[in-house]
C-alpha positions in Angstrom: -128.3 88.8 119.8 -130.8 89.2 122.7 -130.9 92.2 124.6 -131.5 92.3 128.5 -132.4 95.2 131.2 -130.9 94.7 134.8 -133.4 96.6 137.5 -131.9 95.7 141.5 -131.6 98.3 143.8 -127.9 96.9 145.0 -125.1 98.3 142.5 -123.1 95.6 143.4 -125.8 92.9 142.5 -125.6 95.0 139.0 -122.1 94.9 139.0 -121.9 91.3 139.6 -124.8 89.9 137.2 -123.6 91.9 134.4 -119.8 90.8 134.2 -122.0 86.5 134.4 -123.4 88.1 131.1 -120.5 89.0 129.7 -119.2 85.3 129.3 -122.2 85.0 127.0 -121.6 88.5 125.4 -122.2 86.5 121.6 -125.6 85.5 122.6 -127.0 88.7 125.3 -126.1 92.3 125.7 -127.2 94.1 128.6 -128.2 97.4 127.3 -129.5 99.7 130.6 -128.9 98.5 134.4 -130.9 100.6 136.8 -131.2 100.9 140.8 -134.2 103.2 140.3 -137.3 100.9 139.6 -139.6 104.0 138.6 -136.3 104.6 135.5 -136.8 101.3 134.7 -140.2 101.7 134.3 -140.2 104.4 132.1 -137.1 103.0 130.0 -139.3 99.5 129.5 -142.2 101.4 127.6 -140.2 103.5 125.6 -137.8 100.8 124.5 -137.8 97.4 123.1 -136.2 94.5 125.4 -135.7 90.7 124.6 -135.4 90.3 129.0 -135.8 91.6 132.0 -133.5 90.7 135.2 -135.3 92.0 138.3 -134.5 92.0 141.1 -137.5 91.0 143.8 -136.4 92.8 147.2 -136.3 96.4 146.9 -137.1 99.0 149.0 -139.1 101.6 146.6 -141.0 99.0 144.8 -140.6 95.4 144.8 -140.3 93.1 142.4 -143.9 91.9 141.8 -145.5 95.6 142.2 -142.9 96.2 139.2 -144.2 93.9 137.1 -147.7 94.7 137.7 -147.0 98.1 137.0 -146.0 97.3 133.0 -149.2 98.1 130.6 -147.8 95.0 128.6 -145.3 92.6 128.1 -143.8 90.9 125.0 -140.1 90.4 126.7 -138.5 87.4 128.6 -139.0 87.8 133.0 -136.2 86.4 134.8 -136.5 86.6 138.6 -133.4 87.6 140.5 -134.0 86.6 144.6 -131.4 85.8 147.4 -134.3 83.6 148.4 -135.6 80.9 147.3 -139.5 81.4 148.9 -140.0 83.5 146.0 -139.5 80.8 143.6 -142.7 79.9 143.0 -144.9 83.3 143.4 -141.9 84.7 140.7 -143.1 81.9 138.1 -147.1 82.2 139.0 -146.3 85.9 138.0 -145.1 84.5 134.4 -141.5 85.0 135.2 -139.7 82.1 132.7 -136.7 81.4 135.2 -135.5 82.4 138.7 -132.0 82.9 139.7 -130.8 82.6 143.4 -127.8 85.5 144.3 -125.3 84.5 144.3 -125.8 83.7 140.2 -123.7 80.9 139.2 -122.6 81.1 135.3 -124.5 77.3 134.9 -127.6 78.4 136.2 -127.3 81.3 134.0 -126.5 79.6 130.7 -129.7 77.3 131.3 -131.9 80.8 132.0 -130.1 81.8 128.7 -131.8 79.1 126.5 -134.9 79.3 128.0 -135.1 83.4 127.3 -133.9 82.4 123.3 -137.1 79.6 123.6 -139.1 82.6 124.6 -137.9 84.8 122.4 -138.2 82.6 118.9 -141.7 81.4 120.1 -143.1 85.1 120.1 -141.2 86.0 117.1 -142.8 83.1 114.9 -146.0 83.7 116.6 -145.8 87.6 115.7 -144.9 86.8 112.3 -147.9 84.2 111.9 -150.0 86.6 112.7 -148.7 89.4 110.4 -148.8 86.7 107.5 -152.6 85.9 108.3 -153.6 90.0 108.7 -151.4 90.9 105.3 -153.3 87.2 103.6 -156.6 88.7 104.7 -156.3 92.7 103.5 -155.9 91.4 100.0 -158.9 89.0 99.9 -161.4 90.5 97.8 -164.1 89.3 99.8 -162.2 90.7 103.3 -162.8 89.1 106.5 -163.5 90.7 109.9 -160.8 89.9 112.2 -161.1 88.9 116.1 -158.4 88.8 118.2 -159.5 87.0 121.4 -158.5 84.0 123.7 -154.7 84.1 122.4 -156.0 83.4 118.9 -157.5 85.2 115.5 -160.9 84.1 114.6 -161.4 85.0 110.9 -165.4 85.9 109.6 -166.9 86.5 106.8 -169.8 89.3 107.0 -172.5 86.4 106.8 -171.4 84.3 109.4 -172.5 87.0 111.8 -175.9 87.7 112.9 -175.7 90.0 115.5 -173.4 91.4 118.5 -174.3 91.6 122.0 -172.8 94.3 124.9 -172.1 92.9 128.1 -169.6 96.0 129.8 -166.1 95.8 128.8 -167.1 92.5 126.6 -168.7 91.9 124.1 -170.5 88.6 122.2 -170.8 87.7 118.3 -173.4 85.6 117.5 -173.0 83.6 115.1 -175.0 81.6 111.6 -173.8 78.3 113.1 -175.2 79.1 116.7 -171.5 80.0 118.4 -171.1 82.7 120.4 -167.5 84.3 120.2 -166.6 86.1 123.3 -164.6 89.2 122.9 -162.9 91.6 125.8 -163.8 94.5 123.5 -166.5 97.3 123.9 -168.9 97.6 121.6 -168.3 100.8 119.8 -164.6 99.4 119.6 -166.2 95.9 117.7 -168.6 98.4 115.4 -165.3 100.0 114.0 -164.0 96.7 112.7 -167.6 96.3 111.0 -168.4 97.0 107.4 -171.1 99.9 108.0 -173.1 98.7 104.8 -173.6 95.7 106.4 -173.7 96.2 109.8 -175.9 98.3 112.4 -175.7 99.7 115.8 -179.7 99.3 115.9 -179.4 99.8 119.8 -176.7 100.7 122.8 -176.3 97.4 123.4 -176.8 95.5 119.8 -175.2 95.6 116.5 -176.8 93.8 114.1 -176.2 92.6 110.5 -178.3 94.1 108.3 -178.5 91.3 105.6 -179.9 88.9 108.2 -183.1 91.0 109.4 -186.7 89.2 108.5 -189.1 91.2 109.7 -189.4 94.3 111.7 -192.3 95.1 114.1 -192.7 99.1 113.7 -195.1 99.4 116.8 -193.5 97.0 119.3 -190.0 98.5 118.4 -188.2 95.6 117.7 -186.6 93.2 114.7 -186.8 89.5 114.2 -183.3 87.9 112.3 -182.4 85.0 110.9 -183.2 82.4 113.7 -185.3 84.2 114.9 -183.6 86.4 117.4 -185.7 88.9 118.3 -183.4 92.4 119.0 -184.9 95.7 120.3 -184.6 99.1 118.5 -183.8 101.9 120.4 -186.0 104.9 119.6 -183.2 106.9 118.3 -182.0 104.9 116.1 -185.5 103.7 114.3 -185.5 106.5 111.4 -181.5 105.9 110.7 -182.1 101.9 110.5 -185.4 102.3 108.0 -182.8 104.5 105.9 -180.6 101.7 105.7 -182.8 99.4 104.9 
């Protein structure tokens, strides 16, 4: 059974959209309608929803400074518009389906197996995922996990060689000469590091500890494996000859 929210600012629009629903009552439930978009808001992050019907012309807030509003998204869009210029701008905004007002029960039955597509492609993809992270917890030999691009990379401690700041991003270098883009920080990577193996030897480096070949005391820097040559901050020097 899927469950939908209704946001329009028009009761009548409600009104009418929710009694289409209820000739699929076996497949959808509408569990919250609102006319208030800033409500909506707030009921969206505290609850879990299978799909949204919004409505695109309201006063307050419209439809698309709704959905930019939401911190996240794991539910079904459907785009509700007496106009069919939206049509395109709702599906750029990763809307699934747009319904012109007045709704006809056809349209809506089609909209209805797309949102169960949806649905049962995110469930399976969640599940994947939990399957792969609960696979990977038991290894005794764990590997360091990287969500990133829509996909988990899996690595072993020895594939890495060193990790590189850039902002908001960061990159893993790898043994095999691949760089791994993350949209991470790097003090949010260094958690997910094993700290016997792994070093923040500078604000902008981590580097893995089993992969250092020589270190140049005076110049302030280390040479790894391929020789990549990464600074060491001055703070740091006394910490990183302890864990050596």
């Amino acid at each position: 059974m899927l469950t939908a929210v209704i946001v329009d600012d028009e009761p009548k629009a409600i009104q009418g959209l929710s009694w289409e629903l209820s000739n699929f009552k076996d497949q959808i439930k509408v569990i919250a309608t609102f006319n208030n978009p800033e409500k909506a808001l707030i009921y969206i992050t505290e609850n879990e929803i299978d799909c949204l019907f919004l409505d695109i012309e309201m006063p307050t807030m419209d439809g698309f400074q709704f959905l930019s509003k939401l911190k996240s998204r794991d539910f079904a869009v459907v785009i509700t518009t007496a106009y069919n210029e939206y049509a395109i701008k709702a599906l750029k905004n990763e809307a699934i389906d747009y319904l012109l007002k007045p709704i006809d029960t056809d349209d809506l039955e089609e909209t209805i197996v797309k949102v169960k597509n949806y649905n049962f492609r995110s469930l399976n993809s969640s599940k994947i995922e939990k399957v792969l992270l609960n696979f990977n917890e038991k290894l005794n030999n764990k590997k360091i996990t990287i969500n990133t691009d829509g996909k988990l990379i899996f690595l072993a401690p020895k594939e890495i060689l060193f990790i590189e700041s850039d902002g908001n991003y960061s990159t893993i270098h790898t043994t095999e000469n691949k760089k791994i883009v993350v949209t991470k920080k790097l003090k949010d990577v260094n958690t997910l590091l094993p700290e016997d193996v792994f070093f923040r030897i500078h604000n902008s480096f981590i580097i893995n500890l089993k992969k250092v070949k020589e270190f140049y005391k005076t110049d302030g820097y280390v040479v790894l494996e391929q020789n990549h040559k990464i600074p060491v901050s001055r703070q740091k020097k006394a910490e990183f000859l302890d864990k050596l």
